[in-house]
Structure formats: C-alpha cells, structure tokens
C-alpha positions as CSV (number, residue, x, y, z in Angstrom):
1,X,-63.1,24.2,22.3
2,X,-61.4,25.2,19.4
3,X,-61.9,26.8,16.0
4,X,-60.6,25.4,13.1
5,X,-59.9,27.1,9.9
6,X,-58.4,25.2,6.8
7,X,-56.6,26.7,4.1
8,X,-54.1,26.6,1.0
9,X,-55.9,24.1,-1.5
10,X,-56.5,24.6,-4.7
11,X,-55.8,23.2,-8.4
12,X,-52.7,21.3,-9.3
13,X,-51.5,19.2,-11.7
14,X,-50.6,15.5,-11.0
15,X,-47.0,15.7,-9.5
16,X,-47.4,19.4,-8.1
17,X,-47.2,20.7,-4.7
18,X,-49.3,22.4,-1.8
19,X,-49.2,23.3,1.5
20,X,-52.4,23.1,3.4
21,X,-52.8,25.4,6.7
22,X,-54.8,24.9,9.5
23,X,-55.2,27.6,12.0
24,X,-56.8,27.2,15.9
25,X,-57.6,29.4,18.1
26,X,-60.2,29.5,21.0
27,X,-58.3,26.8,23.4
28,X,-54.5,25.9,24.3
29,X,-53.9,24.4,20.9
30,X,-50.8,22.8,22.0
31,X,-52.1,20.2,24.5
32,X,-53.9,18.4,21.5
33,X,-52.5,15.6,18.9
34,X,-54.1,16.6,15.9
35,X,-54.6,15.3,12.7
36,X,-55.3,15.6,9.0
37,X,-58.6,14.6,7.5
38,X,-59.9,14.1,4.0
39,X,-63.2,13.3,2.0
40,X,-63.8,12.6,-1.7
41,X,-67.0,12.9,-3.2
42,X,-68.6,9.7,-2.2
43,X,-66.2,8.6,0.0
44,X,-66.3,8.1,4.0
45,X,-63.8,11.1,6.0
46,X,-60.6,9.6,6.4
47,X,-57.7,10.6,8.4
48,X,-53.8,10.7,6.3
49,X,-51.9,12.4,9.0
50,X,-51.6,12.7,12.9
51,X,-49.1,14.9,15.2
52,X,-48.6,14.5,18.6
53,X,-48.1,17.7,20.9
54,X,-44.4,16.3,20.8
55,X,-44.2,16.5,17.2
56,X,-44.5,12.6,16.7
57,X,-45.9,12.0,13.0
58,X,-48.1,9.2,11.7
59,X,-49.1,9.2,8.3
60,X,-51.3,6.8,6.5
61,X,-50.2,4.2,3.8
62,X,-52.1,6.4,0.8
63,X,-49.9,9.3,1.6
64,X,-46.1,8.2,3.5
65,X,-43.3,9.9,1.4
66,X,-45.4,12.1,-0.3
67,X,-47.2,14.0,2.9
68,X,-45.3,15.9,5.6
69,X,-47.6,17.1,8.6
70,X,-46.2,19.6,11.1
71,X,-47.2,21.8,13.5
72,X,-46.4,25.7,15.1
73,X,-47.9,25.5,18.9
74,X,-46.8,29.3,18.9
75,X,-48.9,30.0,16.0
76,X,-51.6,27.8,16.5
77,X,-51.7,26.3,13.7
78,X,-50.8,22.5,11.9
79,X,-49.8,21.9,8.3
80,X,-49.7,19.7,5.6
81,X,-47.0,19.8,2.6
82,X,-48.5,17.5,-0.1
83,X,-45.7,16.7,-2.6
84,X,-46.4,14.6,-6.0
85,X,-49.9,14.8,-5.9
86,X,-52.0,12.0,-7.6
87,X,-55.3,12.7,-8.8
88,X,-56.3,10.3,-5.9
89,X,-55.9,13.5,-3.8
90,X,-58.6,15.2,-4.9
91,X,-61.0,15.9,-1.5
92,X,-61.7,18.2,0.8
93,X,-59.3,18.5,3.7
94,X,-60.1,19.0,7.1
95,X,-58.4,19.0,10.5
96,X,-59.4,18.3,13.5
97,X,-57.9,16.7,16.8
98,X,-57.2,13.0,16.6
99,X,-60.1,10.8,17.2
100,X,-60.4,10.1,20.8
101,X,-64.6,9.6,21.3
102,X,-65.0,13.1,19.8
103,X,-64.2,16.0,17.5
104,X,-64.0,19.6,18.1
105,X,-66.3,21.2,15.1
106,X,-65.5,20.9,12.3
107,X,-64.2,24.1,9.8
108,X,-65.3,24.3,6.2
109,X,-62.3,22.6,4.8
110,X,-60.2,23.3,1.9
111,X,-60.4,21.7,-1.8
112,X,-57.8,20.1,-3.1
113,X,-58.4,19.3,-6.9
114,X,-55.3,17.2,-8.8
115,X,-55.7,17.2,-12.6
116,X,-53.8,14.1,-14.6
C-alpha cells in the first residue's frame, strides 16, 4: 500500500498562489491514477483533480483554469499548483488514489486557508 504525505498549504490571500505536494512511498507509485481531494469544515471530501499514470488530467468545474495537477513517478510524488485562490479554497487537502471501491489511508492533509 502506500503512504501518503501532504504538504505546502498555508495562508494566502484571495488571488495568491500555492503549490501543494504530495509524496508516496511504500508501493510502485507510478501504476496508480491518483487524485486530489479536499474537505471544508462541514462539508463532505471531495475530489478537484485526477492524473492518470500517463499524465491525463481531469479537473473539477470548482477549480478548471485555476488548478494544475501533475505528477513526478521518479520522485513519487503528485502536485497541485493552485493559482487565484478564492476564499472557497479554504479546506484541507488530501490525496489519495482515484476512487475505484477503495482508498489507500489516508495522510493528515494539508490546510489551505484563503483570506478575502
């Protein structure tokens, strides 16, 4: 299985930039399409990005032209650049493979807070 470690949120205004990391180790990373997740406080996880092991992106409605996913298969590890923020950002973001009946477990995630 593999272990998932988020990283790179933080504080930013409305309009800002960051660049989320996610690094796996533990299995052959590369075999797996995997995806973005986030949750807001209240709110049900939802996914805003998926890569195939080819590189094929998929991005959700909320987030197309703002949100670039990518990966590194010799690194082990998938990103997300999140350009012109909205304080509709604001959750904790998680990767994970993309849903196929199951999820690998998931890491602790990284906070992403967007100030107006």
């Amino acid at each position: 299985q593999l272990h998932l470690v988020e990283s790179g949120g933080g504080l930013v205004q409305s309009g800002g930039s960051l660049r989320l990391s996610c690094a796996a180790s533990g299995d052959d990373f590369s075999i797996y399409a995997m995806a973005w997740y986030r949750q807001a406080p209240g709110k049900l996880r939802e996914s805003v990005a998926t890569i195939t092991p080819g590189s094929v992106t998929n991005y959700d409605d909320s987030v197309k032209g703002r949100f670039t996913i990518s990966r590194d298969n010799t690194k082990n590890t998938v990103y997300l650049q999140m350009n012109r923020l909205e304080p509709e950002d604001t959750a904790v973001y998680y990767c994970n493979v993309v849903y196929g009946g199951w999820y690998f477990p998931w890491g602790q995630g990284t906070q992403v807070t967007v100030s107006s």
